[in-house]
C-alpha positions as CSV (number, residue, x, y, z in Angstrom):
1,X,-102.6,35.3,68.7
2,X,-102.4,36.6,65.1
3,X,-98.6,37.2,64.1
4,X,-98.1,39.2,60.6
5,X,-95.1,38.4,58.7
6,X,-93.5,40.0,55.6
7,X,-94.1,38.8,52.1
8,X,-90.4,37.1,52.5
9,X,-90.5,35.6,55.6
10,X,-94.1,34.3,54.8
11,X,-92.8,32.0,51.6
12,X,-90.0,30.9,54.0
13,X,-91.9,28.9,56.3
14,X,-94.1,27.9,53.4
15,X,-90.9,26.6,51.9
16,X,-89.6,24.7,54.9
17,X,-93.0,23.5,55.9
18,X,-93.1,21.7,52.5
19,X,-90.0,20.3,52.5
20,X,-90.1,18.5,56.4
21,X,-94.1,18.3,55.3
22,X,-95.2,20.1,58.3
23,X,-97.6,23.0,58.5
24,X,-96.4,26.3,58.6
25,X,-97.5,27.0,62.6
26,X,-95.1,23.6,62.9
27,X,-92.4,25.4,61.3
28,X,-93.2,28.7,63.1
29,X,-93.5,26.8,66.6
30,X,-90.1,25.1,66.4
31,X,-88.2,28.3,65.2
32,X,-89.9,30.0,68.3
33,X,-88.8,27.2,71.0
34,X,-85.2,27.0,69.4
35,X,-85.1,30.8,70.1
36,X,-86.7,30.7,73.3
37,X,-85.3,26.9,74.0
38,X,-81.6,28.2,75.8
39,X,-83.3,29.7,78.4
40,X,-85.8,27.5,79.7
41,X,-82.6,24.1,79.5
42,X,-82.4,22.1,82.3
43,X,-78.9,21.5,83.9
44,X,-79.3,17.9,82.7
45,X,-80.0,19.1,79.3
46,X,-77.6,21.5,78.8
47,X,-75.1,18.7,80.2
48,X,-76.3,16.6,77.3
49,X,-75.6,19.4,75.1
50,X,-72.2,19.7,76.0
51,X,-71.1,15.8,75.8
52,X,-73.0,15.7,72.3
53,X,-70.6,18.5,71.5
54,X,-67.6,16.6,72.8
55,X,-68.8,13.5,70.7
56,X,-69.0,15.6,67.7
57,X,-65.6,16.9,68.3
58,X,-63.7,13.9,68.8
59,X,-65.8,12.6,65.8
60,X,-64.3,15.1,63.6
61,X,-61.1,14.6,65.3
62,X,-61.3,11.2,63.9
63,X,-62.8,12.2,60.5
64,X,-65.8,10.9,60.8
65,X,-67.9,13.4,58.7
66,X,-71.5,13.3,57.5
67,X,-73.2,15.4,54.9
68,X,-74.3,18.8,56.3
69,X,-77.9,18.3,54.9
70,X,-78.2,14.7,55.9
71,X,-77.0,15.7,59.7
72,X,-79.0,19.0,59.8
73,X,-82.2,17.1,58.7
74,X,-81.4,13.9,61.5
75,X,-81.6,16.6,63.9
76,X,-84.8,18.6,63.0
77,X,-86.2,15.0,63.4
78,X,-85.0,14.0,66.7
79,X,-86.0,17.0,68.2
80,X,-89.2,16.5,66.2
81,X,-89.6,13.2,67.9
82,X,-88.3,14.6,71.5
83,X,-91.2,17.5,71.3
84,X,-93.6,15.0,70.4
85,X,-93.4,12.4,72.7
């Protein structure tokens, strides 16, 4: 499959893909099973979801706070890591 994207969206990925060094398909495939990703969840995993959310929750709660970038980047690699293996 052949997928043409604008001029903008094009440097996008080519800006994320250098910045988690992944290739740009990388980039494309994990924006396309985080859009697609709600629907296929697994009662189990959607439970997981939900009790990470509570965690978080009473985290904050308790002001325990991380740095937006460092938390957003621990995630891309977990689910990285979960995808992969």
């Amino acid at each position: 499959m052949e997928v043409k994207l604008s001029p903008e969206l094009e440097q996008k990925v080519r800006e994320r893909a250098g910045a988690h060094a992944a290739s740009p398909s990388d980039v494309v495939a994990e924006a396309l099973k985080s859009f697609f990703g709600p629907d296929s969840m697994s009662i189990d995993e959607i439970g997981d979801l939900n009790r990470s959310i509570d965690k978080g929750l009473r985290e904050a709660r308790d002001g325990q706070w991380i740095d937006g970038a460092e938390a957003r980047d621990a995630a891309l690699q977990r689910l990285k890591t979960r995808r992969n293996g």
